[in-house]
N, C-alpha and C positions, 0 to 999 in steps of 0.2 A: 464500792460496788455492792449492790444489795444482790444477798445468796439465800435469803429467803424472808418467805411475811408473816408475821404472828396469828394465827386464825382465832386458836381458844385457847381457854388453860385445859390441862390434862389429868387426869388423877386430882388428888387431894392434898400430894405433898408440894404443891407449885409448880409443879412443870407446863409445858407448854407447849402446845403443836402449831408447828407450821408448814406453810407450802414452798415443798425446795425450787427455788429458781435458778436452779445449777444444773450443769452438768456432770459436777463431778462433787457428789453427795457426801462419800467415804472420809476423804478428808477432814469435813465437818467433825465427825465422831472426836477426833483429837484435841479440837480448837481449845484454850483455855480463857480465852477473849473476845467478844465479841462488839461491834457499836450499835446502839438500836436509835433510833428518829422516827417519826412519823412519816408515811409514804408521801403524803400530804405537799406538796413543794411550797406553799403557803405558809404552811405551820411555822415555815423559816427554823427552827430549833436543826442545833449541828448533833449529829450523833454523839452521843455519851458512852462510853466504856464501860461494859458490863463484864465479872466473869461467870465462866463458866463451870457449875460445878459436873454437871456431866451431859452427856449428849448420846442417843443413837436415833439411828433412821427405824420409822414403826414398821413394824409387821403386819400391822391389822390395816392400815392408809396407804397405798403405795405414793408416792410422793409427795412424802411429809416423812418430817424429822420432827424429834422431842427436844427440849432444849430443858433444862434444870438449868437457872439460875441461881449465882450464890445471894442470900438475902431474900431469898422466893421461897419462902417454907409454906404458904397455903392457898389455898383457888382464889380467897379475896385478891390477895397480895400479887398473884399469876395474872387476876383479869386485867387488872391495870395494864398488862401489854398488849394486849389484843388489838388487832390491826399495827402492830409498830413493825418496822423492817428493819431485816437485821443485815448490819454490815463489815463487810473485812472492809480494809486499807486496799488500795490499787496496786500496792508495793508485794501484797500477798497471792494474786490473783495469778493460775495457773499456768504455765508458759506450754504453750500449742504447739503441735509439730507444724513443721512447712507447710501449708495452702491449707491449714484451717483456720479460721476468724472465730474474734466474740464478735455480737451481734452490735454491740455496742460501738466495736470500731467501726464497722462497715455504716452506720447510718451519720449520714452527715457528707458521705464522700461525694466528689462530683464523680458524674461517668460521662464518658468519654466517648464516643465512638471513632476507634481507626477506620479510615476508609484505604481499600488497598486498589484506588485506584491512581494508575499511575500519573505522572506531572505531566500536563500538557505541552509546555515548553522545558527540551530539556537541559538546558541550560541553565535555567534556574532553580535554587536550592531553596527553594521556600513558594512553589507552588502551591494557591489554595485548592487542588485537588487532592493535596495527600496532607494538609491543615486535620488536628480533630475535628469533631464536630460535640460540643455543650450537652449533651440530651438530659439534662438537671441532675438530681442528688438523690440518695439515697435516704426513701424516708421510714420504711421500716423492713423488714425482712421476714416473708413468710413459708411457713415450715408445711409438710404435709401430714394427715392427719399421723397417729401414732402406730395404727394398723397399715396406714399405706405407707409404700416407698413412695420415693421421687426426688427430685430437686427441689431445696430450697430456689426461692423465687424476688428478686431485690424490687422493693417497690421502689422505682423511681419516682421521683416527681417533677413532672418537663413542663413546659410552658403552654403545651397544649391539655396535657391529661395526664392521669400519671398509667408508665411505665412498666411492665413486668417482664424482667429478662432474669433466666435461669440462671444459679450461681453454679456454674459448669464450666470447667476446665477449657473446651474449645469456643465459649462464646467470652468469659472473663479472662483474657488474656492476661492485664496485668492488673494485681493488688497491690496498692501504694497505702499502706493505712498510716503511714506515718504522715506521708504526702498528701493525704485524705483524697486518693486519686485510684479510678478504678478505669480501665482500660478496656472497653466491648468491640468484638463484631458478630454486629448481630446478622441472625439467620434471616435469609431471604424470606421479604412475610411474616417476620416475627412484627415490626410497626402494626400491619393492619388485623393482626390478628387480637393486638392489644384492645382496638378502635372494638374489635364485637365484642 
């Protein structure tokens, strides 16, 4: 998982600023390991093991962190990471309380819409009035600005256009991210209000 991307080098003795793409920054300061690759997905190269000889988050850049690598003693030797991302193992990556997501798992998932209308005949146990219904996958997840509250917002993408439905407790019923399966009922209007 990339937890941040190399911008410059810093100072004079090889250090290195980058831009955190984490939420939870603090931890970093500890790391004595890290992998770096190119963001590049072309580049094809696997991440390589770097360590770490010390690390804090800047005071002067609000999200960004410094990194000191060992073997990184000057700006030439620094530049050379510039643009590289840097990453933990999956095996490291923070464990969430109940009904919060990485961004990561939620894209990919299909959603679902329950319809809570009831079976036509009731006799049968698999009427297609209470079937889900497909309304496509989740292709990225958008936040609101830093100064504004609000709901993040899951872009769908359906076969018509894509989708915007709020990631909110009374319209996301159910999270399956193992299942890669998301559960909606959406609000009366929320369809045509996507359409303007």
């Amino acid at each position: 998982m990339v937890i941040a991307r190399i911008v410059r080098p810093r100072g004079n003795r090889g250090e290195v600023a980058a831009e955190l793409l984490t939420d939870f920054p603090q931890r970093l300061t500890e790391l004595k390991e890290v992998y770096l690759a190119a963001g590049d997905k072309s580049a094809g190269a696997a991440p390589c093991p770097v360590g770490v000889k010390s690390c804090w988050l800047s005071r002067n850049h609000k999200g960004q962190i410094v990194f000191h690598f060992e073997g990184c003693d000057s700006i030439a030797a620094a530049e050379k990471y510039r643009g590289l991302d840097v990453f933990l193992p999956i095996e490291q990556r923070v464990k969430l309380p109940a009904g919060q997501y990485f961004v990561d798992d939620l894209i990919g998932c299909s959603v679902f819409e329950n319809c809570s209308v009831e079976p036509r005949v009731a006799s049968s146990p698999c009427s297609m009035g209470s079937a889900p219904e497909l309304l496509g996958v989740v292709r990225d997840v958008h936040f609101t600005g830093e100064d504004v509250s609000g709901t993040p917002l899951l872009a769908v993408e359906s076969h018509a256009s894509e989708l915007l439905i709020p990631l909110a407790e009374d319209i996301c019923l159910r999270i399956d991210t193992a299942a890669r399966r998301i559960d909606v009922a959406l609000p009366e209007g929320l369809r045509n209000l996507n359409r303007n």
